[in-house]
N, C-alpha and C positions, 0 to 999 in steps of 0.2 A: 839267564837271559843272554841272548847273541845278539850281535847286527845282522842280520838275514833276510833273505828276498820269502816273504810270505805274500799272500794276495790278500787285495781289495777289492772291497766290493761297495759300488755305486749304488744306493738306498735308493735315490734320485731317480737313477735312469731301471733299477731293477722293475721290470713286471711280473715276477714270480714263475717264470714259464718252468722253470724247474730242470731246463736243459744240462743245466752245469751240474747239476746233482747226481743225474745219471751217469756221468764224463767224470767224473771225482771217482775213482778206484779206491779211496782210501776213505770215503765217509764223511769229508772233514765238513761238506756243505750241505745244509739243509732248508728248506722252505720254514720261515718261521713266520707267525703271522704275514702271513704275505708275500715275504721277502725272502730270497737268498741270504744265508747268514753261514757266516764261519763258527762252527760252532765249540770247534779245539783247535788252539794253535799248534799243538805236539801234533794234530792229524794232518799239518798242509807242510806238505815238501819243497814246497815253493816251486816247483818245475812250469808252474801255471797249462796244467794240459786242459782244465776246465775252462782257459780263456776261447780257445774257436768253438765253442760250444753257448755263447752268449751272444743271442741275436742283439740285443742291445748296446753289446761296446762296455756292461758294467764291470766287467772283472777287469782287474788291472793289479801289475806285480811293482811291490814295491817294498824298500828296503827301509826295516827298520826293527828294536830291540824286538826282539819274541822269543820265547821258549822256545828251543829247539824241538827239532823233528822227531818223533819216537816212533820206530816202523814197529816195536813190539808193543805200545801201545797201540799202535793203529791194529794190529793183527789181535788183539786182545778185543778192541773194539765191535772189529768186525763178526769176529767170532760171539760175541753176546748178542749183536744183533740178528745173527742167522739161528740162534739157538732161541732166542726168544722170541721168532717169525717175527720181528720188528717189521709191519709194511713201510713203503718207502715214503717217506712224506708227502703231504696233499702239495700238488701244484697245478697250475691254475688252469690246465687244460691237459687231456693225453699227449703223447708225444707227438711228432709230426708224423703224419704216415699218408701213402696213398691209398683211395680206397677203388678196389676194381669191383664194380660191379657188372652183374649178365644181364645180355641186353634183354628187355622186354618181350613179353611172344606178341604176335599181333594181334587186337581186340583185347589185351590185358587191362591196359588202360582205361579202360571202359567198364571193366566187370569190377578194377579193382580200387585198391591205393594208385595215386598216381607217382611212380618210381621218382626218386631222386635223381639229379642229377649232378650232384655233389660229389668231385673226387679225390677228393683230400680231409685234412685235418692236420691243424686248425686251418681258420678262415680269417679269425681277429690279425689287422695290418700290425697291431703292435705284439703278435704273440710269434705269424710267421717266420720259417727264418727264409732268408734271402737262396737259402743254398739248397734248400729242400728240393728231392728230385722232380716233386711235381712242377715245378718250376720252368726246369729245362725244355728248351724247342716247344715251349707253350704259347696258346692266346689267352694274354691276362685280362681279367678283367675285377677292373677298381670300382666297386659298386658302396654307394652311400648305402648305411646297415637298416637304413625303414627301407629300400627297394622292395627285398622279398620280403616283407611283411601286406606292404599296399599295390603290389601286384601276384595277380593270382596265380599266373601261367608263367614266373620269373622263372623257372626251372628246364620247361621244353622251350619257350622261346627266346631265352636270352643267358642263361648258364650252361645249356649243354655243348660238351666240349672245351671248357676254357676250365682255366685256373683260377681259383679267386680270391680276392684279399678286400675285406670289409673295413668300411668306419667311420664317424663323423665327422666331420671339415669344422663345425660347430662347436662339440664340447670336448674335441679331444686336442691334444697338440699336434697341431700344423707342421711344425717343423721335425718334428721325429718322423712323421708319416712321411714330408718331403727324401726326408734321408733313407729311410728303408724303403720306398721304391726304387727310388735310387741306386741302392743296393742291388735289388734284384734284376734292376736294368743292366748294371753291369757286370754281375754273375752270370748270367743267362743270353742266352738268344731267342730274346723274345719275337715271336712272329707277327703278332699286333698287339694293340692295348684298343681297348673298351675301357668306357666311361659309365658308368650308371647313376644318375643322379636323380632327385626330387626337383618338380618345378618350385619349390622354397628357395626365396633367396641367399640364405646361408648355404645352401645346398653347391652354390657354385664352387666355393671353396675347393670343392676336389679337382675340380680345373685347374684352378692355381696351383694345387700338391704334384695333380701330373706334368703342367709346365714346368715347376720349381725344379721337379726331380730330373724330367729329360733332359734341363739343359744344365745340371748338376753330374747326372751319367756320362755326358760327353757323348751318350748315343742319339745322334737327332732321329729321333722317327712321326710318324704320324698315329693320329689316333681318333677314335670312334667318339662322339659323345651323343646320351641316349637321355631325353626326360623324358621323367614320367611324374603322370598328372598323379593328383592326389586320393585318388580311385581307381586306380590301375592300369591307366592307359597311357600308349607311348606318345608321346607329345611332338616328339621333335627329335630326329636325328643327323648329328651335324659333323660333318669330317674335318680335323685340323690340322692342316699340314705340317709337316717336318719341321720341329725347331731347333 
C-alpha cells in the first residue's frame, strides 16, 4: 500500500448513467447495482480521465493509502474480458446520442404511425449531459414528464425541433435539476427555452428550477411557459421576461 491519488466516487450524487465506465480505458469502473463502483484499486492510475465524463460532479481524485497501479494487471484484465465476450455492464440508459430522422412524405401521417419527433437520447434532466451536441445552438425545452403522456399531439405541436430535458418539480430533487440546467445554460447558446408544465400545483415547481438556474447561469434570458390541462389541452401560454 502507497499514499496516492486514486478516485472517488459519490454514492450520493451517482445515477448510474454509466458515462465514466465507457471513459475508463483500463476497466477499473463498473455499474454495480445501480451505481458506479471502483472495482480494483490496481486498475485506477489515478490520472482521473473518467472525471469530464460525469454529468453529475461524482468522481472526484483523492489521495489516500491504496494498492498501487498494476498496468499488467490491468492488461491481464482486459484481455480475459474480451476473451470471455464480457458485455459491458447494465447502465441505466444508452449513451448520449443524436437521432437524425427523414422527414415524413406528405399524407404519411395519415395512413400511418405518427413519426416521432424526438432527437436525442436520453431525455431524463438527471441522466443528460450538459455538453451533449444536441444541446448546442438549440431551442430547449424543460417539459414536466406527465406532459407527453396527457397530451396527445405533444410531439408535432410542441417538441418538434427543440431539444428536451424531462422531470418532476415534485418527487425529484430541485436543486440538482436547478444546477444542471444551469449547466447547460452555460455550456451552450441556447436560442430559447420553453416551459412545459401541468396545470397541478406542484407542477409549478419547474418555474422555480428555470428561474433558480438563469439566474445561477449568469445568462439572463427570457422564456416560454406552456400549461396544459389535465386532458390535453393547452391552457395557458405566458412569456417571462429576462432575469
Amino acid at each position: 500500500m502507497a499514499l496516492r491519488d486514486i478516485i472517488k466516487i459519490d454514492q450520493e450524487k451517482c445515477d448510474g448513467c454509466g458515462q465514466c465506465v465507457t471513459a475508463c480505458a483500463e476497466g477499473a469502473i463498473q455499474i454495480i447495482n445501480g451505481k458506479a463502483q471502483l472495482v480494483s484499486e490496481v486498475y485506477c492510475d489515478g490520472l482521473g480521465a473518467c472525471l469530464g465524463h460525469c454529468p453529475q460532479g461524482a468522481i472526484t481524485i483523492e489521495k489516500r493509502e491504496a494498492a498501487a497501479f498494476d498496468e499488467k494487471a490491468v492488461h491481464a484484465y482486459l484481455q480475459q474480458q474480451k476473451q470471455a465476450a464480457v458485455p459491458t455492464p447494465p447502465t441505466g440508459c444508452p449513451g448520449m446520442q443524436s437521432i437524425h430522422r427523414k422527414p415524413s412524405s406528405a399524407g404519411s401521417e395519415a395512413s400511418g404511425p405518427v413519426p416521432s419527433q424526438l432527437n436525442q437520447w436520453p431525455v431524463q434532466l438527471k441522466l443528460v449531459s450538459p455538453m451533449a451536441s444536441y444541446f448546442a445552438g438549440s431551442d430547449l425545452m424543460l417539459a414536466a414528464d406527465c406532459v407527453p403522456f396527457a397530451m396527445g399531439d405533444f410531439h408535432p405541436s410542441l417538441l418538434k425541433g427543440r431539444a428536451l430535458a424531462v422531470g418532476c418539480p415534485k418527487l425529484d430533487d430541485r436543486e440538482s435539476y436547478v444546477q444542471k440546467v444551469s449547466q447547460i445554460l452555460q455550456a451552450n447558446d441556447i436560442h430559447s427555452l420553453t416551459i412545459v408544465r401541468m396545470e397541478v400545483p406542484c407542477c409549478s415547481g419547474l418555474i422555480q428550477i428555470a428561474q433558480a438556474a438563469i439566474a445561477q447561469s449568469g445568462k439572463p434570458m427570457p422564456f416560454e411557459e406552456i400549461v396544459i390541462s389535465l386532458d390535453g389541452r393547452i391552457l395557458n401560454r405566458k412569456q417571462h421576461p429576462a432575469i
